[in-house]
C-alpha positions, -999 to +999 in steps of 0.1 A: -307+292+173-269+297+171-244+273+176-213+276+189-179+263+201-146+273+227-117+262+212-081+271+227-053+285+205-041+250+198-074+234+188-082+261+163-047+255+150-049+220+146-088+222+130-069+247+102-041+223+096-062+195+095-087+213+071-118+210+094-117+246+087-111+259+054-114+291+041-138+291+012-125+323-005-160+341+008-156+330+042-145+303+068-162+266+065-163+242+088-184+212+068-208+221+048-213+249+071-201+289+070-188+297+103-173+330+122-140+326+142-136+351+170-111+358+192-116+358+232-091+382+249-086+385+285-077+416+285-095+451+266-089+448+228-076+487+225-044+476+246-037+447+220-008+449+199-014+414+177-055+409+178-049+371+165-029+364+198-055+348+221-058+320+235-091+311+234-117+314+201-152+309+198-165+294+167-200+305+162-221+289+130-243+311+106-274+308+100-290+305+068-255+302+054 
């Protein structure tokens, strides 16, 4: 079963400075775990100028990772 997370734009930021998230060189980590960051927009993706503005993310963990 998946797990995963909402975080806003702030709390992702904060996780990266804090290094709650790193990124391992092969992917992002949170732990001892690999994890997928994705982007929620609001509005349809093909009328998005910067793709990494949003304001919320989900953090979804991998399995078997």
């Amino acid at each position: 079963m998946e797990k995963e997370k909402i975080l806003s734009k702030e709390e992702l930021i904060q996780m990266l400075d804090n290094e709650v998230i790193v990124d391992s060189g092969k992917g992002w980590m949170m732990g001892n775990e690999e994890i997928e960051i994705i982007a929620l927009h609001e509005i349809d993706p093909r009328f998005l100028q910067d793709v990494t503005n949003s304001k919320f993310y989900k953090i979804i963990y991998k399995e078997g990772k």
